[in-house]
C-alpha positions in Angstrom: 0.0 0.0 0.0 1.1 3.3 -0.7 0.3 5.7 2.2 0.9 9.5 1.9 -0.9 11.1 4.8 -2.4 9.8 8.0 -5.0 12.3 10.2 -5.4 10.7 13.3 -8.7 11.9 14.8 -11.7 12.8 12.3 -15.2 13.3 14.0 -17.0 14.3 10.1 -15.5 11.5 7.7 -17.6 8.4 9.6 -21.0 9.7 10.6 -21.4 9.0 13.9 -17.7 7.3 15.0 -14.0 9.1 15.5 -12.2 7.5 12.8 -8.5 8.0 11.8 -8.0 8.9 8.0 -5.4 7.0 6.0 -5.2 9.1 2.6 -3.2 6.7 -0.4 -1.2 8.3 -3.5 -2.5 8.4 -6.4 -5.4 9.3 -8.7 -6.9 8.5 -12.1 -8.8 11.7 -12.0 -7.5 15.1 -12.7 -9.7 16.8 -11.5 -9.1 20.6 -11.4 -10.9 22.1 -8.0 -8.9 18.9 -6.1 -7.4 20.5 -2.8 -5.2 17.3 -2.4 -2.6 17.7 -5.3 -0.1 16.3 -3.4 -1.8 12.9 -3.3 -3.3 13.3 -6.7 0.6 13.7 -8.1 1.3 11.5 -5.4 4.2 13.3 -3.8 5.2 13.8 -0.4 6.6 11.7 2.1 5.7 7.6 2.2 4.3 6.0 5.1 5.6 1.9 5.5 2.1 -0.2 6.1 3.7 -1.4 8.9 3.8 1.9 10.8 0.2 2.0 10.0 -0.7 -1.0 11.4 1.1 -0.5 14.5 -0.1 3.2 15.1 -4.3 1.6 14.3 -3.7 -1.1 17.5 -2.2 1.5 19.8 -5.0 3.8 18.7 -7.5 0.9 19.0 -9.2 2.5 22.8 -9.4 5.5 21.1 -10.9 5.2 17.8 -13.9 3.5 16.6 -12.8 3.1 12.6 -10.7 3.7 9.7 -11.3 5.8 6.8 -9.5 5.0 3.8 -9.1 7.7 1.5 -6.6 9.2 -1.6 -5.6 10.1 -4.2 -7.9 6.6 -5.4 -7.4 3.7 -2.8 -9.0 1.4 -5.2 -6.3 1.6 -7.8 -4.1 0.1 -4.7 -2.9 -3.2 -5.2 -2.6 -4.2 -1.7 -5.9 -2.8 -0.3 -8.1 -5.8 0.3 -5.4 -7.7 2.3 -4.4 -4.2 4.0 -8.4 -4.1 5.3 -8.1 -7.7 6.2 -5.6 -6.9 8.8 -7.6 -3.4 10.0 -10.6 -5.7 10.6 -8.5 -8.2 12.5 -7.7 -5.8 15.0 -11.1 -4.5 15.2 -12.0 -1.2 13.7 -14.6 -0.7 11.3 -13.3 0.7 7.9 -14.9 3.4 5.7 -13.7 3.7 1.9 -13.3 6.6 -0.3 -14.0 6.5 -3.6 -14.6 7.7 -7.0 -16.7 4.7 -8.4 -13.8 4.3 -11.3 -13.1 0.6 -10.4 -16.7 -1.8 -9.5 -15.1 -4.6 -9.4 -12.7 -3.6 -6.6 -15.6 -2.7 -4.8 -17.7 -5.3 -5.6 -15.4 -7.8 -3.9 -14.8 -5.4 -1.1 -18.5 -6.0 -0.6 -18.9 -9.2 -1.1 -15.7 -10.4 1.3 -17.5 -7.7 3.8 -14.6 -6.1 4.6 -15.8 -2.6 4.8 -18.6 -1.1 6.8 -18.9 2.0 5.3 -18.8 4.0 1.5 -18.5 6.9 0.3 -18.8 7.8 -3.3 -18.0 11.0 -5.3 -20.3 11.4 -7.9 -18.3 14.7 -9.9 -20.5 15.5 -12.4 -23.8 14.7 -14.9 -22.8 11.6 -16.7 -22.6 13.7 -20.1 -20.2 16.5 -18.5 -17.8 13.6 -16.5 -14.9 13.8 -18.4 -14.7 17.3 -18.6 -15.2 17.7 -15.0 -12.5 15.5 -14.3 -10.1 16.3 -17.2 -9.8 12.7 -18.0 -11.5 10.0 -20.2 -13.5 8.6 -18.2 -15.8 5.0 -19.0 -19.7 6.3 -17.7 -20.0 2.2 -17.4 -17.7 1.7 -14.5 -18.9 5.0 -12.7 -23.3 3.6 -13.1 -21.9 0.2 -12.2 -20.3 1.7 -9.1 -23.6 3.7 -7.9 -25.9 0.6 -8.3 -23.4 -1.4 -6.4 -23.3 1.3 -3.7 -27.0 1.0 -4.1 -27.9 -2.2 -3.7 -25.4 -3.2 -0.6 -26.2 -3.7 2.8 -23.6 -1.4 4.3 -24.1 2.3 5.1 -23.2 4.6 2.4 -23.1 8.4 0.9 -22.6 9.6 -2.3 -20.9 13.1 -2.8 -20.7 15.7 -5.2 -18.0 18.7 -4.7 -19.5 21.9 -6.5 -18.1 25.0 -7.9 -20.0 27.6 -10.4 -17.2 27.5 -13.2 -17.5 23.4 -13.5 -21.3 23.1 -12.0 -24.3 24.7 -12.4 -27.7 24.3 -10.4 -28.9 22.4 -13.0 -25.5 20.0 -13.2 -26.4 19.2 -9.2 -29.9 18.8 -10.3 -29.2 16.3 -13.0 -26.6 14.5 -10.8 -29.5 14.0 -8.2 -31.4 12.3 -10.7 -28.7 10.0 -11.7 -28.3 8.9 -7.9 -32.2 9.1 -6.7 -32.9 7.1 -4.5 -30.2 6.5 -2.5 -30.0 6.9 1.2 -27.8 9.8 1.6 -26.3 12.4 -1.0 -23.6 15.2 0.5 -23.2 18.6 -1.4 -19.9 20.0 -0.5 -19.0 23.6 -1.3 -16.0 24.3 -2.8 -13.0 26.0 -0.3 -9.9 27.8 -2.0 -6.9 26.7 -0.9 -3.2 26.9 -2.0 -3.4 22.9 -2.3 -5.9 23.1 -5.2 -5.0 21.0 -8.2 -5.7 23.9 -10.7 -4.0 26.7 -8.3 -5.9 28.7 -5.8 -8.0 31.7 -6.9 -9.2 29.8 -10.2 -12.6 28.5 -9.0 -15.6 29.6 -6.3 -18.2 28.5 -3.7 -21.4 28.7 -4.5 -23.8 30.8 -1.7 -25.5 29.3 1.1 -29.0 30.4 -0.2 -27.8 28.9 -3.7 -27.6 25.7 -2.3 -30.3 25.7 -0.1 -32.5 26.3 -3.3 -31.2 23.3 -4.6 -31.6 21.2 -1.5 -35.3 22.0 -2.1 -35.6 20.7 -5.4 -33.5 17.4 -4.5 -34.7 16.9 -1.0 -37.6 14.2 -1.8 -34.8 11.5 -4.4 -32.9 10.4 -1.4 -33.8 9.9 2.8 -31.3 12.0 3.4 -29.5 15.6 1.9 -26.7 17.8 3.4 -24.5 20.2 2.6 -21.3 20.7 3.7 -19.9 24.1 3.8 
C-alpha cells in the first residue's frame, strides 16, 4: 500500500464514529478544483504499512474506525489484504472513492470487509470527463452507484460543487442519476493553496444557492446535506 498522509482523529468522515484517516497516492482523475494535489501527483513523504498498522492497535481504545481515502485507494494493489488486517484488529473501515473501479468494490463487498462507502459522484454523466479532465468509461462509474446501491452497508454519495465546472442544473441532474439513494452530500468548494488547478481559479457557491437546490432534491434520497 502506498500511504501518503495519516490524520489521526476525524469526527466528520464516519458519521457517527472518530475515525482515523489514512489518505493513499495516487489518482486517475484530474480533477481541477482537487485541494489534495499532493496525493493526486502522489508526492510527499511515504508512510511503511507497517507503521500504520502499528499506530491503528495503539490507537485501537481511542478510535472507533478507519477511513481509507486518496488520491484513489481502489487503484491500490494491496488494499483488500491491508483491510483484512484493519478488521483483525477491530475497527470498522470506511472507503473513499470515485466509483472508477466496481469490481474492486464489488469484492470489497462481497468479502464484507468494509462497513462504510462513500462515493464521489463529480458531475452529470454527459459533462464527467470534462469535469475531471480525463476519459473517463460512464459504465464503470453507473456500475459503481448501483453497487453502492444495492449493498447492505451504510453509504453516501458526494458531489463537490463549484459555479465554473457546475451549475444548479448540473447538481440537479446528478440527483437524478443517484435518486434514490439513502444519503447524498453537497460539498461547497473552499480555496486553498493545495488546489490541483491553483488557488484563486474556482468559487463556492452561496449558502441560499444551495439551499434552493436542497429544495428541489430533498424528496430523491432519505437524506440531503450540505457541507460548507
Amino acid at each position: 500500500m502506498n500511504f501518503k498522509g495519516l490524520q489521526k482523529s476525524s469526527f466528520i468522515d464516519y458519521p457517527d464514529k472518530i475515525c482515523t484517516v489514512l489518505f493513499t497516492g495516487g489518482c486517475n482523475f484530474r480533477c481541477p478544483f482537487c485541494h489534495n494535489s499532493l496525493l493526486v501527483k502522489n508526492e510527499g513523504e511515504f508512510i511503511l504499512e507497517r507503521d500504520i498498522l502499528e499506530f491503528l492497535k495503539n490507537r485501537k481504545k481511542m478510535v472507533d474506525a478507519v477511513c481509507i481515502s486518496g488520491g484513489e485507494p481502489t487503484l491500490q494493489k494491496g488494499l483488500v489484504s491491508f483491510i483484512r488486517k484493519v478488521k483483525d484488529i477491530g475497527y470498522l473501515v470506511k472507503l473513499d472513492t470515485n466509483g472508477t473501479n466496481p469490481d474492486v468494490i464489488e469484492k470489497l463487498l462481497d468479502l464484507r470487509l468494509i462497513d462504510y462507502i462513500a462515493m464521489d459522484v463529480k458531475a452529470p454523466l454527459f459533462k464527467y470527463s470534462s469535469v475531471t479532465d480525463v476519459m473517463v468509461d460512464i459504465n464503470s462509474i453507473q456500475e459503481s452507484i448501483k453497487l453502492i446501491k444495492n449493498s447492505n452497508i451504510d453509504y453516501e454519495f458526494r458531489t463537490t460543487v463549484c459555479r465554473e465546472l457546475l451549475d444548479q442544473d448540473d447538481i440537479i441532474e446528478i440527483s437524478r442519476n443517484i435518486s434514490g439513494a439513502r444519503r447524498y452530500i453537497i460539498q461547497n468548494f473552499r480555496d486553498r493553496e493545495t488546489v490541483l488547478a491553483g488557488q484563486g481559479r474556482f468559487t463556492p457557491y452561496s449558502r441560499q444557492e444551495l439551499l434552493e437546490v436542497v429544495k428541489k432534491i430533498k424528496g430523491l434520497f432519505d437524506e440531503v446535506k450540505i457541507r460548507f
